[in-house]
N, C-alpha and C positions, 0 to 999 in steps of 0.2 A: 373484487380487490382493485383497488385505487395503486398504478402503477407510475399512472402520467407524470413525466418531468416536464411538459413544455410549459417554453416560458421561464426554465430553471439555467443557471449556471453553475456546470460545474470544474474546479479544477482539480487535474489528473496529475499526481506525480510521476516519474519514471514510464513516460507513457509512450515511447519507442517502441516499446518490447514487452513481452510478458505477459505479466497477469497489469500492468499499467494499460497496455497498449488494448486488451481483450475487454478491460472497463471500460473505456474511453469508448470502444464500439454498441458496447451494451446498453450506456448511459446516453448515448446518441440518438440509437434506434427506441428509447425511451420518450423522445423530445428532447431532451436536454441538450444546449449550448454548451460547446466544450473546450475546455482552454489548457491545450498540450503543457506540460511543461517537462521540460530535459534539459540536457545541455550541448546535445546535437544537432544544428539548425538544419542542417541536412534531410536530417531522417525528421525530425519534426515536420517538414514541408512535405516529406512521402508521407507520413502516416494521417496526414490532416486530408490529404487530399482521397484517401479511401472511406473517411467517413460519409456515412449518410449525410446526405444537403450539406457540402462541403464548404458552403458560404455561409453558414453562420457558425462556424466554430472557427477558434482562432489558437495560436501558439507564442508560450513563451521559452526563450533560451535564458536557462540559469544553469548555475552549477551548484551542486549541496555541500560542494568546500566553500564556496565565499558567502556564506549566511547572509551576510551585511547588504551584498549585490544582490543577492536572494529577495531580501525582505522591500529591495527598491523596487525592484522588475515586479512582485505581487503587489503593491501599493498604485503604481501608476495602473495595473487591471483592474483595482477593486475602485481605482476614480472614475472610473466608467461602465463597470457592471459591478452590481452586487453579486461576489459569489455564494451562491446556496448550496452546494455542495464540494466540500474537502477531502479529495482522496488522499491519506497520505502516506506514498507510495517510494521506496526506494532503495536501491542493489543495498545486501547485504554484508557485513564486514566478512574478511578472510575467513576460511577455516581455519583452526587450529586449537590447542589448549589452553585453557584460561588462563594456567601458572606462566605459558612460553611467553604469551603477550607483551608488548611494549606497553611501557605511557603512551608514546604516541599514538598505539594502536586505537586503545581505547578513548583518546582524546580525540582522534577523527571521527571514533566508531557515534560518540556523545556530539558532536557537534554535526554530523550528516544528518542523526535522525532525530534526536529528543530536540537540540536547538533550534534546527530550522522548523519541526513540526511545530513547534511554539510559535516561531515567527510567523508561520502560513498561519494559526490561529489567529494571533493577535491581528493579522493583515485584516481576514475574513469575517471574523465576530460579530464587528459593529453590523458590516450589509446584511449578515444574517437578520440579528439585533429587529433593525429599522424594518427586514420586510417577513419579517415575524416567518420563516424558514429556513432551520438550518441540520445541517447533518455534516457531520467531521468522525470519516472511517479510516482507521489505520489498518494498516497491511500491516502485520506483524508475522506471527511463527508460533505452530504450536508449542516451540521452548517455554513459554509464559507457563506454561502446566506440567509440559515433562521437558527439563532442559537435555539438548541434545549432543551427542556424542560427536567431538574433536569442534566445537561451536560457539569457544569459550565465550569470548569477547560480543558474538549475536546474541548468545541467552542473557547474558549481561544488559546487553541494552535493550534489548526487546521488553524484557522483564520494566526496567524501566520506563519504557513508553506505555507500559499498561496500566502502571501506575500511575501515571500523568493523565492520562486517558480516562479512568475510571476517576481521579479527583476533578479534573473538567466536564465530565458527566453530572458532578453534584452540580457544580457550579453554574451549567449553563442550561440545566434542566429545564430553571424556572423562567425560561427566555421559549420556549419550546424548541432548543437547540438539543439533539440527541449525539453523545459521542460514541462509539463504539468500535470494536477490535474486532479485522477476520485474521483468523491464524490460519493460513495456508500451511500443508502437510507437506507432502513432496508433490512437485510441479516439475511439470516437464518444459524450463523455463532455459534461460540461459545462466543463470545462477545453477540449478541442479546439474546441466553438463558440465560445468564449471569443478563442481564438487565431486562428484564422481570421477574427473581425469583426473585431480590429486590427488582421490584414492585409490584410483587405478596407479599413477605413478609409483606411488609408498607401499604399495602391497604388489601390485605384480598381478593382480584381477582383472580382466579383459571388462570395459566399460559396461557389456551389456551384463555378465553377471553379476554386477555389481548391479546395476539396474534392476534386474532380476529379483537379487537380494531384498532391494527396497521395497518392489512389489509386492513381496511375499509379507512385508508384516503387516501389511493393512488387509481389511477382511473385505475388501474389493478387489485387491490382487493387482490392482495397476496403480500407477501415479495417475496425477490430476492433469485435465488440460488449463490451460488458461482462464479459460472461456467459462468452466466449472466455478471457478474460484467469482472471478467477475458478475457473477449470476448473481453468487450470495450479496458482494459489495452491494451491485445495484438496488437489488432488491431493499436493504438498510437506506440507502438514498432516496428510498420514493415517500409517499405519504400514506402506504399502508403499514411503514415501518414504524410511525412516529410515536407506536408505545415501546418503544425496545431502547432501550438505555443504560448504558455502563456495562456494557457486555463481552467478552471474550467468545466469539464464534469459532469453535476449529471446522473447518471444510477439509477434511484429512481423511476420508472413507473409512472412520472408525479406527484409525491406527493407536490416536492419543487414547494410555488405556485409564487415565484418571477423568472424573465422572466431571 
């Protein structure tokens, strides 16, 4: 099985922390050249320097509210390296119910992911295009198949990035460009601590039962690590992935119970 990235570029959304940060190490120890991107220049300089051969991967500082600044900062990277692969990766909108939501809620919630994940396409395409390899994998949420309880404004937009996902799959097929979607399940991320202490605040459940809780409905009995999740992405990113296209992957240890 053909895994090798070297020689590849890839860039990493939300890749401080998380299941961004677990890619960026996976896709590294691949070959692949890796280009951070967050909005913390800080921790971007910590995390670039723990990758493997820490001189040839590089970092960019954006933030997923200024789209516009977004789409300059990935233009000036893609005038000097083609990227071949797109992870597109990043934090979650609030918990809470669909009906409670703002406009604005969901105005932020529509232009952090579905807009900007457009704009890193439209960046990345042509280099793909020209050097005939490309892969563009979105981090989403198993809500795409079962939407999930108090997560209004997420299954909302998730949903629509898989539909964006799945129409740029037709489109970019015939380029050997492959799009595809991991649905991460519960992950033991700083988003999931995140969601559990507001449900711990609201109900009065001590975090770990509630943790507990979660564990218990998937038929492996724990959450995911990072690293778990990161495995499937990479794996999509290499070139034994390259029949697999328009696809919704849940990495969820059998929780999601729709087939």
């Amino acid at each position: 099985m053909n895994l090798e990235l070297k020689g590849r570029f890839a860039l990493v959304g939300g890749s401080t922390q998380g299941i961004g940060l677990a890619t960026a190490h996976e896709l590294a120890a691949l070959g692949a050249s890796v280009i951070l991107l967050a909005r913390d220049e800080k921790r971007l300089a910590d995390c670039i320097r723990d990758l493997p051969e820490t001189g040839r991967h590089q970092y960019v500082v954006a933030d997923f509210n200024e789209p516009e600044r977004l789409s300059q900062r990935i233009k000036e990277v893609v005038a000097l390296n083609p990227v071949h692969i797109l992870i597109n990766n990043t934090g979650g909108p609030p918990s809470g119910p669909a009906l409670g939501a703002s406009i604005p809620e969901y105005e932020t919630a529509f232009r952090q992911h579905l807009v900007c994940n457009q704009l890193l396409a439209q960046a990345v395409v042509p280099g793909m295009k020209s050097s005939g390899y490309g892969r563009i994998i979105n981090v989403i949420s198993t809500s795409v198949k079962q939407p999930l309880t108090n997560l209004g404004v997420s299954n909302t937009i998730r949903g629509a990035v898989a539909n964006w996902a799945k129409t740029l799959a037709s489109e970019l097929g015939p380029f050997g460009i492959t799009v595809n979607n991991v649905l991460p399940g519960a992950t033991d991320t700083e988003r999931l601590r995140s969601i559990i202490a507001t449900r711990s605040e609201k109900t009065g459940e001590s975090r770990d039962q509630i943790l507990r809780e979660m564990a218990e409905e998937v038929p492996l009995k724990r959450v995911a690590t990072p690293a778990e999740i990161a495995a499937a992405i990479a794996f999509l990113a290499s070139p034994a992935a390259a029949y697999i296209n328009g696809i919704n992957l849940p990495v969820d240890g059998g929780r999601t119970r729709s087939l």
